[in-house]
mmCIF file of the N, C-alpha and C atoms, coordinates in Angstrom:
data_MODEL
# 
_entry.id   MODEL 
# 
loop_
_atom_site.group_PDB 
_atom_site.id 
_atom_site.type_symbol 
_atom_site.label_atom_id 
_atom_site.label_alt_id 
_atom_site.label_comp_id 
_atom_site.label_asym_id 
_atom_site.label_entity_id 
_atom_site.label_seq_id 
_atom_site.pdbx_PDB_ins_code 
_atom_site.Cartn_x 
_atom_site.Cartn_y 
_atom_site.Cartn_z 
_atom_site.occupancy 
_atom_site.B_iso_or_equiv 
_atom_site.pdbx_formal_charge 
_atom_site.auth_seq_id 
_atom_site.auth_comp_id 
_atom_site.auth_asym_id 
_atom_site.auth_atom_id 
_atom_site.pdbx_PDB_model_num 
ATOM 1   N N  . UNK A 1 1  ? 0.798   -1.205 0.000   1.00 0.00 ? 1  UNK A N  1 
ATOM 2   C CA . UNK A 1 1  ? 0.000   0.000  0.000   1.00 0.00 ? 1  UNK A CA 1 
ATOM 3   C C  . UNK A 1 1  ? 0.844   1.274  0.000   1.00 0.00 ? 1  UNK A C  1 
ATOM 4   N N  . UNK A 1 2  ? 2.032   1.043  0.155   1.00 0.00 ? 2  UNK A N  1 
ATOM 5   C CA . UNK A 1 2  ? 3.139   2.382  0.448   1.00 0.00 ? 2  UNK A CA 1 
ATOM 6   C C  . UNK A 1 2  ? 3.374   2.743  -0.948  1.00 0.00 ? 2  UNK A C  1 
ATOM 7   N N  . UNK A 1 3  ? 3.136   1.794  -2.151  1.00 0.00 ? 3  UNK A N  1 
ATOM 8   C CA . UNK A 1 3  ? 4.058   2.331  -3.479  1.00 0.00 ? 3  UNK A CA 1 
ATOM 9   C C  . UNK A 1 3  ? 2.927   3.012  -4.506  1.00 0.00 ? 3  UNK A C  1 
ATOM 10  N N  . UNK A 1 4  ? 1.710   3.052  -4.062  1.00 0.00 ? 4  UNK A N  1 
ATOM 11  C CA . UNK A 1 4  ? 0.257   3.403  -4.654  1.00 0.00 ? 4  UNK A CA 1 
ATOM 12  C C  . UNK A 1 4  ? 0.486   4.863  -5.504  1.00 0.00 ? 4  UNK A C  1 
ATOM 13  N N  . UNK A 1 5  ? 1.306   5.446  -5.132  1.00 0.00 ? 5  UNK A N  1 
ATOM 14  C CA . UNK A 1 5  ? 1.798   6.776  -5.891  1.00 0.00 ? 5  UNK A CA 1 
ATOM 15  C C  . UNK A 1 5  ? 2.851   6.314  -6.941  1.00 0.00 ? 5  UNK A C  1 
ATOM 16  N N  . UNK A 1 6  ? 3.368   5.841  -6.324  1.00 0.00 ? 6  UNK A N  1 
ATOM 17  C CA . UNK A 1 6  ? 4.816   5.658  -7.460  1.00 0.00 ? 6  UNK A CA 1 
ATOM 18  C C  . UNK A 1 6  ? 4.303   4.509  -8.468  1.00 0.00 ? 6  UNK A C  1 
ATOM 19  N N  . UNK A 1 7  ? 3.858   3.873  -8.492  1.00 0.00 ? 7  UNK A N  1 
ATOM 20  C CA . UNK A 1 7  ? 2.706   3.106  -9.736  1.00 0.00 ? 7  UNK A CA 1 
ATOM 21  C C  . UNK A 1 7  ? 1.836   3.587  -10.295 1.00 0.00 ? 7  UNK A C  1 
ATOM 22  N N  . UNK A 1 8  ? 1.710   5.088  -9.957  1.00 0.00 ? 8  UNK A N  1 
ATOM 23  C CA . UNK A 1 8  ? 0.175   5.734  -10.644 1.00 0.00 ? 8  UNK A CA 1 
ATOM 24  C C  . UNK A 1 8  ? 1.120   6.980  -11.625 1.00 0.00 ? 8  UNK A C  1 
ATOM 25  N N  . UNK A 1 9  ? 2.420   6.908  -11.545 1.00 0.00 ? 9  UNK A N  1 
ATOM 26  C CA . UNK A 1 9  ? 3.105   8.456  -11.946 1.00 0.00 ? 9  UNK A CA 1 
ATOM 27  C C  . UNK A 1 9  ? 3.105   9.267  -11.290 1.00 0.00 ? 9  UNK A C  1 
ATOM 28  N N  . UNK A 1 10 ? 3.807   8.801  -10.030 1.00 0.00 ? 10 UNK A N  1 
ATOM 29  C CA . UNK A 1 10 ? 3.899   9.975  -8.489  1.00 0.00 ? 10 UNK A CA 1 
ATOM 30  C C  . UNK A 1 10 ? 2.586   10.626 -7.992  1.00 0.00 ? 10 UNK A C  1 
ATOM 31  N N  . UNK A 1 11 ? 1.450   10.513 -8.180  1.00 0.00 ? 11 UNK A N  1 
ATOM 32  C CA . UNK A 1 11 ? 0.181   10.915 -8.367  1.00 0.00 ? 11 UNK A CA 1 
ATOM 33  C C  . UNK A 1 11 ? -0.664  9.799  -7.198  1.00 0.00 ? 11 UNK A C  1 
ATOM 34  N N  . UNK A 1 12 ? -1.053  9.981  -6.077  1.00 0.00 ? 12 UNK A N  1 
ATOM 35  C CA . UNK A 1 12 ? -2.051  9.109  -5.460  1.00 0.00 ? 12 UNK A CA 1 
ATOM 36  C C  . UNK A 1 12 ? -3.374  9.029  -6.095  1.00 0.00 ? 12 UNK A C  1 
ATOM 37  N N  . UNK A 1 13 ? -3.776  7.841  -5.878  1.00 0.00 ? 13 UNK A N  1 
ATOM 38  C CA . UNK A 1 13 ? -4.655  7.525  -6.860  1.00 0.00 ? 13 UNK A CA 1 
ATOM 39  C C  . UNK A 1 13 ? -6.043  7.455  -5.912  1.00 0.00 ? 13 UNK A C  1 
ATOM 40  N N  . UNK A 1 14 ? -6.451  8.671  -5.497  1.00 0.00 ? 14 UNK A N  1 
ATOM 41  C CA . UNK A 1 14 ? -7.554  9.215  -4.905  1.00 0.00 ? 14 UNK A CA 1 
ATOM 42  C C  . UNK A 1 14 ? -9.093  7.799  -4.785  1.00 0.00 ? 14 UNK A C  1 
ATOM 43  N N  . UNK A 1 15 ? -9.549  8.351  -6.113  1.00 0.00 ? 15 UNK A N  1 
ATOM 44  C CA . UNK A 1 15 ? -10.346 7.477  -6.329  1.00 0.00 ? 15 UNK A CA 1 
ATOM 45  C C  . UNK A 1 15 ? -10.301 5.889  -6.899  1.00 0.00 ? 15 UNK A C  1 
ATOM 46  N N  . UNK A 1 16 ? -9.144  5.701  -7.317  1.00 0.00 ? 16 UNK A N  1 
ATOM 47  C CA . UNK A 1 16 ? -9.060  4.469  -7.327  1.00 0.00 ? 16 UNK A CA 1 
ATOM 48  C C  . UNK A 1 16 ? -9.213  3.597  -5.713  1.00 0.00 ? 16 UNK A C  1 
ATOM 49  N N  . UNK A 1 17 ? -7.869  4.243  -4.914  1.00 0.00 ? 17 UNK A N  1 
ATOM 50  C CA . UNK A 1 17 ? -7.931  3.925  -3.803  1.00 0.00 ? 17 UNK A CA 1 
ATOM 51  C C  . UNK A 1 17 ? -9.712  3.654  -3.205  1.00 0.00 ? 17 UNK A C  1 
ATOM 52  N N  . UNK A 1 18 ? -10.014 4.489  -2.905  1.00 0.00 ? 18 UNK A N  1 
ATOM 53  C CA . UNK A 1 18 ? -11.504 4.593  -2.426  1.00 0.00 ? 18 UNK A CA 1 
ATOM 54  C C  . UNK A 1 18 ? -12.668 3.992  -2.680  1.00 0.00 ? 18 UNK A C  1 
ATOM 55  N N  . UNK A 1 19 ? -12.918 3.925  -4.465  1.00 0.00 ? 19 UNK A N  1 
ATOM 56  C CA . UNK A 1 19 ? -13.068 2.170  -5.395  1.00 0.00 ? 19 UNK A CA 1 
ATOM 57  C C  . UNK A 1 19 ? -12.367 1.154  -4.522  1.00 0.00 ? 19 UNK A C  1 
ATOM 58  N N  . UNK A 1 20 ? -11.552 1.050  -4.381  1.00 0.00 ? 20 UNK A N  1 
ATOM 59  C CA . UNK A 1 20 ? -10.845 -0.211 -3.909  1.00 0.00 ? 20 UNK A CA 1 
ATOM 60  C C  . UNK A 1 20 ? -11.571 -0.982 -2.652  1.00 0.00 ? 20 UNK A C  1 
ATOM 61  N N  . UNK A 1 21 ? -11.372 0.152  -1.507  1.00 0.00 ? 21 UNK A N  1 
ATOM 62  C CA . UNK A 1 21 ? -11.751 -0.241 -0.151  1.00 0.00 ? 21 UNK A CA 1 
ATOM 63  C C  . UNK A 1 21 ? -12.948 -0.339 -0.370  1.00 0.00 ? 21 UNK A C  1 
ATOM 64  N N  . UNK A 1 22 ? -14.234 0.906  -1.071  1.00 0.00 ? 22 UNK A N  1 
ATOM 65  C CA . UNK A 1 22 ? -15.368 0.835  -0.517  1.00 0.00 ? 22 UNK A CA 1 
ATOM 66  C C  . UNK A 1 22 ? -16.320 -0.396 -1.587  1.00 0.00 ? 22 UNK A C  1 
ATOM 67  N N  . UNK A 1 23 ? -15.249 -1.072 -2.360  1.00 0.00 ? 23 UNK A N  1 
ATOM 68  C CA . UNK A 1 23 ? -15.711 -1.695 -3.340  1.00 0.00 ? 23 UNK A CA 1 
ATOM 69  C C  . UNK A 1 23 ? -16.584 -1.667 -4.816  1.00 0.00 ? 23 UNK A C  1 
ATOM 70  N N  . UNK A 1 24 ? -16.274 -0.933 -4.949  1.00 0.00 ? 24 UNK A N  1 
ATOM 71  C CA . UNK A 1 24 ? -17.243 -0.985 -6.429  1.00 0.00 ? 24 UNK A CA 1 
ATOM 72  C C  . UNK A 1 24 ? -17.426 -2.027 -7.285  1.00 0.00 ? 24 UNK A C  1 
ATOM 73  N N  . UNK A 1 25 ? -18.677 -2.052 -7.408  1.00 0.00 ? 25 UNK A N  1 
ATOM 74  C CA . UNK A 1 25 ? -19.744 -3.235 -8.040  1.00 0.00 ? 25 UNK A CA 1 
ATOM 75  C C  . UNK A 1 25 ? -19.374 -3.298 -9.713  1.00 0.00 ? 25 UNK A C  1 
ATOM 76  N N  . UNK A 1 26 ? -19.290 -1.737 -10.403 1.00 0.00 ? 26 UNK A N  1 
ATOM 77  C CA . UNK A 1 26 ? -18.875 -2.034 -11.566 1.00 0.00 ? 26 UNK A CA 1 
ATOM 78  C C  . UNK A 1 26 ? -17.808 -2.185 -12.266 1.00 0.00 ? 26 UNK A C  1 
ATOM 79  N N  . UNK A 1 27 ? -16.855 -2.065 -11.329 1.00 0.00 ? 27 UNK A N  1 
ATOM 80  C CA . UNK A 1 27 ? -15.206 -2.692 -11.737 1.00 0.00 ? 27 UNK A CA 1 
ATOM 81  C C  . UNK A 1 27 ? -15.156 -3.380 -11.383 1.00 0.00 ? 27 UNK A C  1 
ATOM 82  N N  . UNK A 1 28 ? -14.735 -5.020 -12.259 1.00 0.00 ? 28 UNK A N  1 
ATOM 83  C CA . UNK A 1 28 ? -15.051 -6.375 -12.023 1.00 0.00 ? 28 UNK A CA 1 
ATOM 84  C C  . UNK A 1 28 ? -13.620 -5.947 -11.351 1.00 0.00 ? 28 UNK A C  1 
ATOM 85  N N  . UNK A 1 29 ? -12.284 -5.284 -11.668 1.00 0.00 ? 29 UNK A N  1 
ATOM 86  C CA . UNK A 1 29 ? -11.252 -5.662 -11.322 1.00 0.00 ? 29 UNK A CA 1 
ATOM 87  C C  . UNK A 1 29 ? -11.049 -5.137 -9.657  1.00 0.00 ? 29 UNK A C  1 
ATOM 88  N N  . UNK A 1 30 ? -12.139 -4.135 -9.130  1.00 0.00 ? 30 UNK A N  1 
ATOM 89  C CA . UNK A 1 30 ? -12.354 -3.340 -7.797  1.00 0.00 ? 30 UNK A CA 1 
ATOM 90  C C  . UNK A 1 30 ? -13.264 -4.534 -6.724  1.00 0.00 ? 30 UNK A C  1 
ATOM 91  N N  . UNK A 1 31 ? -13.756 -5.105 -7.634  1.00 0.00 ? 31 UNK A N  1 
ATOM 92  C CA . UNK A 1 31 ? -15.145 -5.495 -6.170  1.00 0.00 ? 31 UNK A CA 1 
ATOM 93  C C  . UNK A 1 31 ? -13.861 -6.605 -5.665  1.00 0.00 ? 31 UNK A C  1 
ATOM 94  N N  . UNK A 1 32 ? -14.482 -6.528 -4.437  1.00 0.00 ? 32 UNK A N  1 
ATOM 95  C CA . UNK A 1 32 ? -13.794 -6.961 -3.100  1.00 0.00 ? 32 UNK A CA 1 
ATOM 96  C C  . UNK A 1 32 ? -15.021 -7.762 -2.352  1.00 0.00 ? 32 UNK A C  1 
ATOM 97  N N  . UNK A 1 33 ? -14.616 -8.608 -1.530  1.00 0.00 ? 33 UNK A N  1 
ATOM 98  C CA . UNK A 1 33 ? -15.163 -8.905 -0.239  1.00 0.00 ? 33 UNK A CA 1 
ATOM 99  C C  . UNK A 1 33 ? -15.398 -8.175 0.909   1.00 0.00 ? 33 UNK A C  1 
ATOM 100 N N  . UNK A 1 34 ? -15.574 -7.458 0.786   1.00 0.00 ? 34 UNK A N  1 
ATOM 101 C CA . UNK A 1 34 ? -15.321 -6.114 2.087   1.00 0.00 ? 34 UNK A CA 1 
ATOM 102 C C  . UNK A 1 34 ? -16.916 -6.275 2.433   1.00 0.00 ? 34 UNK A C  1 
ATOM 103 N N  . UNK A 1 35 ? -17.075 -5.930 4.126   1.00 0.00 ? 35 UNK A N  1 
ATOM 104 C CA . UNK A 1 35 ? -18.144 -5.792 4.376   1.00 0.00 ? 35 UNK A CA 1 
ATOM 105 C C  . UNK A 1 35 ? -19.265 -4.358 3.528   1.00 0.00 ? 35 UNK A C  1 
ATOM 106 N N  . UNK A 1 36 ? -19.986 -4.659 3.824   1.00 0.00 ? 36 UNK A N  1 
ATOM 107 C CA . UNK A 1 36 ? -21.409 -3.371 3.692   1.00 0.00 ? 36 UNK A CA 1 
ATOM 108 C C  . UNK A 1 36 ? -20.774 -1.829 4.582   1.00 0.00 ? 36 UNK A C  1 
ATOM 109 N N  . UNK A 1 37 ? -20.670 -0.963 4.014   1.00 0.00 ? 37 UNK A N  1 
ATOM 110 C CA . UNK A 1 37 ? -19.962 0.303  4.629   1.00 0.00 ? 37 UNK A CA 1 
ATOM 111 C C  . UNK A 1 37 ? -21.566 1.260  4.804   1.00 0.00 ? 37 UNK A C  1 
ATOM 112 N N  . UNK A 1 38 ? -22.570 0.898  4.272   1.00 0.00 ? 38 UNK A N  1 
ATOM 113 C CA . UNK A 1 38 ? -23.718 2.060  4.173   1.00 0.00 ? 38 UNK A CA 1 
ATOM 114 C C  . UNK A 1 38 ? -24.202 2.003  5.331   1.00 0.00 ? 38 UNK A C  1 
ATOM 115 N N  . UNK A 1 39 ? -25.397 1.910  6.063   1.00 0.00 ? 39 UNK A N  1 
ATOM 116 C CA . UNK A 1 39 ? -25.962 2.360  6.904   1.00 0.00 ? 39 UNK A CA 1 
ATOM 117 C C  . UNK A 1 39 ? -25.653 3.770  7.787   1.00 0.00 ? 39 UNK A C  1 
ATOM 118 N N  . UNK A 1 40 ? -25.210 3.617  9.036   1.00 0.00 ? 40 UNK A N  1 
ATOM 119 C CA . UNK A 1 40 ? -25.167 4.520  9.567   1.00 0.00 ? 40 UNK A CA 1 
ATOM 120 C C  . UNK A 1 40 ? -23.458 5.305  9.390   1.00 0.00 ? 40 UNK A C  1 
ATOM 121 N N  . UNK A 1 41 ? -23.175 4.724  8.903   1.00 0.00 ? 41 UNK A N  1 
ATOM 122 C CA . UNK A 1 41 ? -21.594 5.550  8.258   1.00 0.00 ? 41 UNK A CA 1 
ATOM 123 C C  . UNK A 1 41 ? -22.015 6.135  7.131   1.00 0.00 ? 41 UNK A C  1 
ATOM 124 N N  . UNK A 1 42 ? -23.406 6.167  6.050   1.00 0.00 ? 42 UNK A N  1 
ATOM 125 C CA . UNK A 1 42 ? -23.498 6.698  5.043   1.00 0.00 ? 42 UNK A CA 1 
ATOM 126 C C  . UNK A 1 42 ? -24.117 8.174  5.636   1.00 0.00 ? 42 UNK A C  1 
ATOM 127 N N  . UNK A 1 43 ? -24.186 8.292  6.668   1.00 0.00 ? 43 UNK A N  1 
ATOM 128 C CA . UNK A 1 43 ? -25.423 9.695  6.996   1.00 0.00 ? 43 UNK A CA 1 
ATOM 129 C C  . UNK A 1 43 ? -23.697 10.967 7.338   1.00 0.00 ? 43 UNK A C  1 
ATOM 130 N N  . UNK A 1 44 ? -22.549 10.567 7.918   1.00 0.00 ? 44 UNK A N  1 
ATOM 131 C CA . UNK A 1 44 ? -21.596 11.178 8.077   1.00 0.00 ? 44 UNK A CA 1 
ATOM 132 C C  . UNK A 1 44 ? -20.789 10.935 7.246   1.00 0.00 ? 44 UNK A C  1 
ATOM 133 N N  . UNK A 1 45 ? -21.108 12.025 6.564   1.00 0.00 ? 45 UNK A N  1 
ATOM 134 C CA . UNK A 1 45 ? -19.704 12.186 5.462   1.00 0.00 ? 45 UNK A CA 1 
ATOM 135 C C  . UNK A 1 45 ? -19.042 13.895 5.908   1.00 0.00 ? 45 UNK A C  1 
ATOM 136 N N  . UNK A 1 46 ? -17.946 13.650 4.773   1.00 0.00 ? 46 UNK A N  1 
ATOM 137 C CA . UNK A 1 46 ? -17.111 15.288 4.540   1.00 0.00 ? 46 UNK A CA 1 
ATOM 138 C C  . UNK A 1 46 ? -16.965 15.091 3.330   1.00 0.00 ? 46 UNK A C  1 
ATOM 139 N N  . UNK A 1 47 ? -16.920 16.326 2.724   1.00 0.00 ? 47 UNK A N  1 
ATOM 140 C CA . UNK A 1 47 ? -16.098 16.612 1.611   1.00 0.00 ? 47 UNK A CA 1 
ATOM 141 C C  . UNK A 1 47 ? -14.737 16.251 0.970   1.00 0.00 ? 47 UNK A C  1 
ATOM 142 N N  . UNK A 1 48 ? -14.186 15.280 0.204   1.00 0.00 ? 48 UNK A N  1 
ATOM 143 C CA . UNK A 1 48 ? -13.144 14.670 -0.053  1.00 0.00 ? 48 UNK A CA 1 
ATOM 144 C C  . UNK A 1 48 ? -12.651 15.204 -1.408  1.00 0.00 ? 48 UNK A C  1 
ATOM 145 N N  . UNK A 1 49 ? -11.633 15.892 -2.376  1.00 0.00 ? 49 UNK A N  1 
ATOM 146 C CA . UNK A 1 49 ? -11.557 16.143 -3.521  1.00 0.00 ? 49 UNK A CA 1 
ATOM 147 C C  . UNK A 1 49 ? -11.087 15.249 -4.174  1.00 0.00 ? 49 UNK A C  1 
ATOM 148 N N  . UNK A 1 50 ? -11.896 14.460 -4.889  1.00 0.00 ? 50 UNK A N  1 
ATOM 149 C CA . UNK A 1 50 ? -11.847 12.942 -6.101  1.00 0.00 ? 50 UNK A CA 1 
ATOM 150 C C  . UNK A 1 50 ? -11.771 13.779 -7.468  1.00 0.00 ? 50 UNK A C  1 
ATOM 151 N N  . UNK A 1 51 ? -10.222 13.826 -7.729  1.00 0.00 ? 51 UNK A N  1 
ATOM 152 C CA . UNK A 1 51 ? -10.318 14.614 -9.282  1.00 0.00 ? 51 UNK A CA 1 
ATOM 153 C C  . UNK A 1 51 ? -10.813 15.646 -9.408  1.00 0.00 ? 51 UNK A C  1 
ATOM 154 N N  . UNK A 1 52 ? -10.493 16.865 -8.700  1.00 0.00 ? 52 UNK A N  1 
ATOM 155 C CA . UNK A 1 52 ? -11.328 17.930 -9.004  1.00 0.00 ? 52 UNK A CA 1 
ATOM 156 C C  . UNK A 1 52 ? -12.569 17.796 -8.172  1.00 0.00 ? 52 UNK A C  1 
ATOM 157 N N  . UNK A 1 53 ? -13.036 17.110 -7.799  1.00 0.00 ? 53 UNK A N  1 
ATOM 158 C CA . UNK A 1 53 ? -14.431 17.625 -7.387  1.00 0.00 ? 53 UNK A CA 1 
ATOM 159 C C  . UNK A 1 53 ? -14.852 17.135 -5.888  1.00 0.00 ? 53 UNK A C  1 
ATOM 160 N N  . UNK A 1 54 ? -15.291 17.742 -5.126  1.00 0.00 ? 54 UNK A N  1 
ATOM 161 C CA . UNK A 1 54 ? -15.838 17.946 -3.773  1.00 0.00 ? 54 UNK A CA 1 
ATOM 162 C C  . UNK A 1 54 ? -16.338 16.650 -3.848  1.00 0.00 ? 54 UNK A C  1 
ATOM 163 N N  . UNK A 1 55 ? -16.455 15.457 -3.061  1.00 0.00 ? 55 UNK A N  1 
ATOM 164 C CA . UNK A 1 55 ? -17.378 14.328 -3.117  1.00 0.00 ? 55 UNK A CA 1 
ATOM 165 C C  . UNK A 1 55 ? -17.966 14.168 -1.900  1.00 0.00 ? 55 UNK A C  1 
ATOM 166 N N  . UNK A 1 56 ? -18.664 13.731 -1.329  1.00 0.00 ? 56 UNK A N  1 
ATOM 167 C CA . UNK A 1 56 ? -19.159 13.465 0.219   1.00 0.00 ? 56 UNK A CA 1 
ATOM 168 C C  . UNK A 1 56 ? -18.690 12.087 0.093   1.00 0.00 ? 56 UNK A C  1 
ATOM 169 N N  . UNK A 1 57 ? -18.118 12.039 1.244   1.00 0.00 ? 57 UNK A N  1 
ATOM 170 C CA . UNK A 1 57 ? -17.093 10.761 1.466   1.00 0.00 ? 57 UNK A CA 1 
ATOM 171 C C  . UNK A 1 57 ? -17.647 10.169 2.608   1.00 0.00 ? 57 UNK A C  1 
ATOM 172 N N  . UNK A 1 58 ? -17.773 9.146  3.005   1.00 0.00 ? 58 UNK A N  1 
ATOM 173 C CA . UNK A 1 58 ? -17.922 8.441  4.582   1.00 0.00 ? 58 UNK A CA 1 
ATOM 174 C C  . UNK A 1 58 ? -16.390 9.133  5.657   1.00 0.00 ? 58 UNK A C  1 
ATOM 175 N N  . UNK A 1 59 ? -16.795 9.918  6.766   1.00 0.00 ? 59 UNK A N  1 
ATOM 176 C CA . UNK A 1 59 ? -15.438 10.020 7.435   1.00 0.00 ? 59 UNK A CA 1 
ATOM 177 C C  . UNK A 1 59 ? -14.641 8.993  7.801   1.00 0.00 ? 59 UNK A C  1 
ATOM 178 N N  . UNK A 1 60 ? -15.184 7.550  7.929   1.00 0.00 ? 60 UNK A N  1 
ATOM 179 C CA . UNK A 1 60 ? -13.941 6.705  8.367   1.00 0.00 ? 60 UNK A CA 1 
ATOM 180 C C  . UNK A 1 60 ? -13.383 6.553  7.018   1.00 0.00 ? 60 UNK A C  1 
ATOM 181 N N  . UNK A 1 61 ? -13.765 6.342  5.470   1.00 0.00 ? 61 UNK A N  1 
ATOM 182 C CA . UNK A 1 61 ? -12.904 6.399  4.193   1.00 0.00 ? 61 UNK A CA 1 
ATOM 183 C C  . UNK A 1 61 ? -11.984 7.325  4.138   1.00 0.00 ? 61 UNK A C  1 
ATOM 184 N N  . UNK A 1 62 ? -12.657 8.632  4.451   1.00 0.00 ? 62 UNK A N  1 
ATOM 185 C CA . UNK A 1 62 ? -11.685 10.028 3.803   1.00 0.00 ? 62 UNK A CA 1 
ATOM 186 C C  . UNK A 1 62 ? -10.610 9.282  5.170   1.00 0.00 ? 62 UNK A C  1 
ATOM 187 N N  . UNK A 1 63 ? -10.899 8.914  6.282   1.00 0.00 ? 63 UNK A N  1 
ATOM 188 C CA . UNK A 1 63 ? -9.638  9.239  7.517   1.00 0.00 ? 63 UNK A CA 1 
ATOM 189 C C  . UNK A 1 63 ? -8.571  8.332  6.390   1.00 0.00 ? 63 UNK A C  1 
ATOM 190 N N  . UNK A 1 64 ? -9.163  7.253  6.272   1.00 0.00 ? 64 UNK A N  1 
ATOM 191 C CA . UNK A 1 64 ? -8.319  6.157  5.642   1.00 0.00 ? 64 UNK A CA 1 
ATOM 192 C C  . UNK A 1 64 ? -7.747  6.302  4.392   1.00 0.00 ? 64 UNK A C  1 
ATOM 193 N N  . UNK A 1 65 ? -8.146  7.411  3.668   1.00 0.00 ? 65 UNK A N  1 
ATOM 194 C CA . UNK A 1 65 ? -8.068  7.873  2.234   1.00 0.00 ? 65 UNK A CA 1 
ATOM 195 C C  . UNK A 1 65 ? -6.456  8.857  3.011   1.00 0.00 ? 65 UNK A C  1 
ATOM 196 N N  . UNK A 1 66 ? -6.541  9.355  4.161   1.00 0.00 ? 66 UNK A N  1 
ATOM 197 C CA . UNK A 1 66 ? -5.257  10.432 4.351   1.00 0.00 ? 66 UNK A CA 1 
ATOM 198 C C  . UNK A 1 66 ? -4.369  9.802  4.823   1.00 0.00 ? 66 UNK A C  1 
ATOM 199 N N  . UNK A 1 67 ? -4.797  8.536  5.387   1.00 0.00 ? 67 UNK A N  1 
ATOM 200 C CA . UNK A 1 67 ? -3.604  7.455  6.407   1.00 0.00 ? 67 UNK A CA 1 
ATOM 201 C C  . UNK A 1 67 ? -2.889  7.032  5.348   1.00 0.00 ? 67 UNK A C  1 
ATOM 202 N N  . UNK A 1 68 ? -3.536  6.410  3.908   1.00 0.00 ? 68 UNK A N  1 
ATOM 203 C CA . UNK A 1 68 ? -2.484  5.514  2.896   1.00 0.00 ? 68 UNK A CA 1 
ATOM 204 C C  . UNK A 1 68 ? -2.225  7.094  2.137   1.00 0.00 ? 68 UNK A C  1 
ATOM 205 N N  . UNK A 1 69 ? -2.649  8.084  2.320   1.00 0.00 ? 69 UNK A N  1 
ATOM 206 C CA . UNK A 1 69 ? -1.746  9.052  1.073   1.00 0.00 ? 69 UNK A CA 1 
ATOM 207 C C  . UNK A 1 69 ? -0.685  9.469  2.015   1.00 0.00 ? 69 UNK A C  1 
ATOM 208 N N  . UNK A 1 70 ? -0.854  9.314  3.534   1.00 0.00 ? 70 UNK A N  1 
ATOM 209 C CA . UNK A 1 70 ? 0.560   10.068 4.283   1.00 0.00 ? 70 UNK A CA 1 
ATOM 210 C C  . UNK A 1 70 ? 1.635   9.029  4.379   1.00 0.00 ? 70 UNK A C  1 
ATOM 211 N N  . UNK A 1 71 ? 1.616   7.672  4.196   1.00 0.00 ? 71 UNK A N  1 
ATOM 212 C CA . UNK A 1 71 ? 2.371   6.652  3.852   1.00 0.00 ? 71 UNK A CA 1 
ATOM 213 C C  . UNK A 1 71 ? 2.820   6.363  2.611   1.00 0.00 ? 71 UNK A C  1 
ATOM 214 N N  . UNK A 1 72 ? 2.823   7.139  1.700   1.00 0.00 ? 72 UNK A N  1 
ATOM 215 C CA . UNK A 1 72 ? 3.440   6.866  0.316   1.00 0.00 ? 72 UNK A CA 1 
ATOM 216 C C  . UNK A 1 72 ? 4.900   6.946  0.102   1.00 0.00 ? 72 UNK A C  1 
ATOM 217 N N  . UNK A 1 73 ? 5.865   6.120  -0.539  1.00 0.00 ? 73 UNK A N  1 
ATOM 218 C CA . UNK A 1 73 ? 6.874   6.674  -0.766  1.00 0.00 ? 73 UNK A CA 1 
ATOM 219 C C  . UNK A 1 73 ? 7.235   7.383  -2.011  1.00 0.00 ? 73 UNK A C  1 
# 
């Protein structure tokens, strides 16, 4: 998880990352086994910038979205 920049062209890969964990259904190469993240984690979000644009994020993703971008080498 440390080299996620340096495989993307020094560039963290925001939304890929975030696809990854929270699983997405329509990237056969993204879906995961990961539990169900909606219910009551879907009502608290923040603002996360995915490419340009403001997204409402779940706060435990965005925390986890800043933990693997502050670990990059």
């Amino acid at each position: 998880m440390t080299l996620l920049a340096s495989k993307n062209g020094g560039s963290f890969p925001r939304a890929r990352a975030l696809s990854y964990v929270y699983g997405h259904p329509e990237q056969r190469e993204l879906a995961r086994d990961m539990p169900q993240f909606g219910g009551a984690m879907a009502h608290d979000t923040v603002p996360v910038e995915i490419n340009g644009v403001l997204t409402p994020t779940p706060r435990e993703l965005a925390g986890l979205l800043i933990y693997l971008e502050s670990i990059q080498r």
